[in-house]
Residue frames as a rotation matrix with the C-alpha (Angstrom) as fourth column:
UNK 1
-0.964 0.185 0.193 149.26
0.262 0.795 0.548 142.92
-0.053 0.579 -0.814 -16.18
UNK 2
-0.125 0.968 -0.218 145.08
-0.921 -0.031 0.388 143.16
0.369 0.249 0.896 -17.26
UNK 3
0.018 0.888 0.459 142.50
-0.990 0.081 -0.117 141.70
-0.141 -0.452 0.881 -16.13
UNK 4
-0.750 -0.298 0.590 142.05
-0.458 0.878 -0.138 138.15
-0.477 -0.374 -0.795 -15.56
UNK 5
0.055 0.960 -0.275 139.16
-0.997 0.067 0.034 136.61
0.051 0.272 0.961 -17.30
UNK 6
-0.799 0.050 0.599 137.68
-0.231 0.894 -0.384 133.23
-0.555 -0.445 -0.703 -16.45
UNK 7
-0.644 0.570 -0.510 135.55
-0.646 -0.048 0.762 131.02
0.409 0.820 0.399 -18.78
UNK 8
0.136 0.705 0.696 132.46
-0.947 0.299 -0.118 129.76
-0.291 -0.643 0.708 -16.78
UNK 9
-0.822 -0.185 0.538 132.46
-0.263 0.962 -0.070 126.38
-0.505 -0.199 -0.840 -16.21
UNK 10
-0.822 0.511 -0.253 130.31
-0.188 0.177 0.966 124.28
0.538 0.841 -0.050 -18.91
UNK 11
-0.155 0.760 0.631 126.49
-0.718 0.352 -0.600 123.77
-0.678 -0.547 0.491 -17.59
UNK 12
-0.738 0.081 0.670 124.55
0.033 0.996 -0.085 120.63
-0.674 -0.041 -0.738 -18.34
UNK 13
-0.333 0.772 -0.541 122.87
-0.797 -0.537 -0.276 120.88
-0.504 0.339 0.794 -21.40
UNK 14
0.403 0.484 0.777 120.35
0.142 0.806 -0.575 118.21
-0.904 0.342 0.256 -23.31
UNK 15
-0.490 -0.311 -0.814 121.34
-0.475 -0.688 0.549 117.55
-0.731 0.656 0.189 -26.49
UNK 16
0.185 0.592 0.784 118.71
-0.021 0.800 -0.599 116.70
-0.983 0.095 0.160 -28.64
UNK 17
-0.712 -0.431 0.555 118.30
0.191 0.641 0.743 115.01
-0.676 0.635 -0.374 -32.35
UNK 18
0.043 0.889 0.455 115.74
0.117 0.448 -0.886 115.28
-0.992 0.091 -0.085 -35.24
UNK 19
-0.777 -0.047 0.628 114.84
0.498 0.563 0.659 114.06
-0.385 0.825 -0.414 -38.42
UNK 20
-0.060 0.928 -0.367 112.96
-0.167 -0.372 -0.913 116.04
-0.984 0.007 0.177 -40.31
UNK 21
0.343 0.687 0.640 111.14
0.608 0.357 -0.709 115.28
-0.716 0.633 -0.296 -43.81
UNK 22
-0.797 -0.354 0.490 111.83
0.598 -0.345 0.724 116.87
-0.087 0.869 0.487 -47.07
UNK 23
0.134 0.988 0.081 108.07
0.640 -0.149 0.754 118.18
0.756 -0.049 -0.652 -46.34
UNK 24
-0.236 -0.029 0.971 108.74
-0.641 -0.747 -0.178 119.88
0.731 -0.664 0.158 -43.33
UNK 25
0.751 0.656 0.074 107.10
-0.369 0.325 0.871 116.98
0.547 -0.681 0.486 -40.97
UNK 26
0.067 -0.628 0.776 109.27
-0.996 0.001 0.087 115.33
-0.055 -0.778 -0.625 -38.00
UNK 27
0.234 0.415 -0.879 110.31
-0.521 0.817 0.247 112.05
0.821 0.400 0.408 -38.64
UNK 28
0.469 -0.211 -0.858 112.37
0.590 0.797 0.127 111.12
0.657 -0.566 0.498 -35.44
UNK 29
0.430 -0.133 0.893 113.38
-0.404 -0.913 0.058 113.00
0.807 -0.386 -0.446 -32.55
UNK 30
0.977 0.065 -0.202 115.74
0.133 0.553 0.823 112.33
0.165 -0.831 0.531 -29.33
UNK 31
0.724 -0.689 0.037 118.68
-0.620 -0.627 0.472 112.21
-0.301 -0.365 -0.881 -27.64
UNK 32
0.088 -0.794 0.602 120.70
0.094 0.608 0.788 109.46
-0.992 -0.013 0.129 -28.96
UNK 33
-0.138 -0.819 -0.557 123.11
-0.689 -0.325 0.648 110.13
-0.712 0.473 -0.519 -31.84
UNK 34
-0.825 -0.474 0.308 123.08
-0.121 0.681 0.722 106.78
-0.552 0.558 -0.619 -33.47
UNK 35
-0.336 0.894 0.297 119.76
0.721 0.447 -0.529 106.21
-0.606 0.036 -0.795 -33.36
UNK 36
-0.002 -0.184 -0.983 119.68
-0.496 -0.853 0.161 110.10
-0.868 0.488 -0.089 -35.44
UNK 37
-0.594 -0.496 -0.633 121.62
-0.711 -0.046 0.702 108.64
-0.377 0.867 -0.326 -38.52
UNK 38
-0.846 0.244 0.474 119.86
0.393 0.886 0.246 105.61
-0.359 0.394 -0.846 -38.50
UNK 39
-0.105 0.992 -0.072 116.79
0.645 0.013 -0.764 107.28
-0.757 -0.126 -0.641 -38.84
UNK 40
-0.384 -0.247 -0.890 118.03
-0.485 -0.766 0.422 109.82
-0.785 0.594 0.174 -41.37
UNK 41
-0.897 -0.304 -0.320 118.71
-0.431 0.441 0.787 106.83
-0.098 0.844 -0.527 -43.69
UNK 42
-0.356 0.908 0.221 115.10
0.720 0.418 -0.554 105.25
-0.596 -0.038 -0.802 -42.95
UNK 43
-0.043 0.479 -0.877 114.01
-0.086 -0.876 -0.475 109.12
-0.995 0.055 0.079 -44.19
UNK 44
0.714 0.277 0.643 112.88
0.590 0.257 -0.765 109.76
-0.378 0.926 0.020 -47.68
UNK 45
0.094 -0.463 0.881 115.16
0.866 -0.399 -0.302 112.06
0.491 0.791 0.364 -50.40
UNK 46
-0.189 0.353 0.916 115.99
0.094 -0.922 0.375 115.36
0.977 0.157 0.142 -49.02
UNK 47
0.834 0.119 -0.538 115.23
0.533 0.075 0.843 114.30
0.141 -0.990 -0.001 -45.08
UNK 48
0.167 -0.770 0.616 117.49
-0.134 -0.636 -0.760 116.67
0.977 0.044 -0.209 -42.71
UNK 49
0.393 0.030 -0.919 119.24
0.863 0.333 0.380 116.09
0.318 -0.942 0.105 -39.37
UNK 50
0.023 -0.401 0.916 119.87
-0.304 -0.875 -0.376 118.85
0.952 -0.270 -0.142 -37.19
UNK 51
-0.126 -0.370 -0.921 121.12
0.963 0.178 -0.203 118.90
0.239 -0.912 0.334 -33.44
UNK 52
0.417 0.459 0.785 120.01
-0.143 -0.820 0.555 121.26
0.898 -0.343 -0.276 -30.82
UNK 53
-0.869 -0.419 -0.263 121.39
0.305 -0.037 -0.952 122.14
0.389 -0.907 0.160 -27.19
UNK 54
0.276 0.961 -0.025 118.38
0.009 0.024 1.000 122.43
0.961 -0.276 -0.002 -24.41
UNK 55
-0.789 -0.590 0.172 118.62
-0.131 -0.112 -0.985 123.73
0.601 -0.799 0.011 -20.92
UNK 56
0.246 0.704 -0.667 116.11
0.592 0.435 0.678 122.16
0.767 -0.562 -0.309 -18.54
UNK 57
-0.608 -0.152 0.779 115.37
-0.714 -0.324 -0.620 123.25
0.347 -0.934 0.088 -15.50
UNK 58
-0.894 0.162 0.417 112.37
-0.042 0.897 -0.439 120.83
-0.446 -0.410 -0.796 -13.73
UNK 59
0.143 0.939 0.313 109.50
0.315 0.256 -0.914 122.01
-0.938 0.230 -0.259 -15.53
UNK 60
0.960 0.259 0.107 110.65
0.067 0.158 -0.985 123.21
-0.273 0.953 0.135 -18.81
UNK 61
0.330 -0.454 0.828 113.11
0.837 0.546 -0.035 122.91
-0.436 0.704 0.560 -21.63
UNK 62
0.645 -0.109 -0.757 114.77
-0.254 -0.964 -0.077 126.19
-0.721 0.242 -0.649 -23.32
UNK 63
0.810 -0.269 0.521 116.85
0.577 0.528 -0.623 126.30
-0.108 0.805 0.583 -26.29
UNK 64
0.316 -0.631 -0.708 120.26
0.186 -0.691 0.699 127.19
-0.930 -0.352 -0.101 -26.38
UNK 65
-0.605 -0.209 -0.768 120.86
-0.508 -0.642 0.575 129.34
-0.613 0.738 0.282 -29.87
UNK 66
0.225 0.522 -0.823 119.56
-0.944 -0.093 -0.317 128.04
-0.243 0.848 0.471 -32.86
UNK 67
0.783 0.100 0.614 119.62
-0.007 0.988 -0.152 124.16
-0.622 0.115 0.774 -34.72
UNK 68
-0.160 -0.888 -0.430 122.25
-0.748 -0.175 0.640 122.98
-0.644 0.424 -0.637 -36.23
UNK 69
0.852 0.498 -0.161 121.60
-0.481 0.623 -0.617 121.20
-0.207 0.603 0.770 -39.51
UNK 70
-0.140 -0.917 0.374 124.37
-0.703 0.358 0.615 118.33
-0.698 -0.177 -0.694 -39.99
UNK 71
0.844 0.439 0.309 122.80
0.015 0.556 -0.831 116.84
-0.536 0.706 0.463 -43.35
UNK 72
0.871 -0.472 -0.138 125.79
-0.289 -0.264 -0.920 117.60
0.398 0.841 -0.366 -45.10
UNK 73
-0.342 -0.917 0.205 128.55
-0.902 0.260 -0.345 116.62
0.263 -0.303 -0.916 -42.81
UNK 74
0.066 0.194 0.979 126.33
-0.312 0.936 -0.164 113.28
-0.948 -0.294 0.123 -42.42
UNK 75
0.955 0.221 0.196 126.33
0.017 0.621 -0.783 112.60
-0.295 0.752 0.590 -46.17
UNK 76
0.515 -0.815 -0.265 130.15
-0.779 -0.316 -0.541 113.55
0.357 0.485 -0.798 -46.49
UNK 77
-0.343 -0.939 0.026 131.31
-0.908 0.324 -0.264 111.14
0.240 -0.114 -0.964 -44.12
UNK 78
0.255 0.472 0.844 128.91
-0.257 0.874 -0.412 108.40
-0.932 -0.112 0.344 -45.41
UNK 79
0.928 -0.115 -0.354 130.34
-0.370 -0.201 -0.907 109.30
0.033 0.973 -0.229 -48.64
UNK 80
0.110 -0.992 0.056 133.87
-0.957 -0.121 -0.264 108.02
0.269 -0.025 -0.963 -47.45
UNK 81
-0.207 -0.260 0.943 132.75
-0.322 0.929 0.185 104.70
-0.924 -0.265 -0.276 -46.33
């Protein structure tokens, strides 16, 4: 048989939120989910939400890969209600 392979065990990452402007400016930022959409909709025309992963350690914060923009799977399945 080959080689065994083992898939580390998940680590504890942050996952943050933000709202950001058709401008470019930040409207709302954080870790809670609902509180995300709600703020989308508060946002003007054009506002985007994206979702980041963040590994802490005690003094700082690191991103893990790149944002993920979820403006489009938030207007599809606001589009269904």
């Amino acid at each position: 048989m080959g080689e065994i392979h083992t898939i580390p065990p998940p680590r504890d990452y942050e996952i943050f939120y933000e709202v950001v402007e058709a401008d470019g400016e930040t409207l709302w930022g954080g870790a809670s989910a609902h509180e995300a959409v709600e703020w989308f909709y508060r946002g003007q025309v054009g506002a985007r939400l994206f979702i980041s992963a963040w590994e802490s350690d005690d003094v700082d914060a690191h991103p893990i890969g790149r944002s993920i923009d979820t403006t489009d799977l938030i207007a599809a399945i606001r589009g269904r209600e």
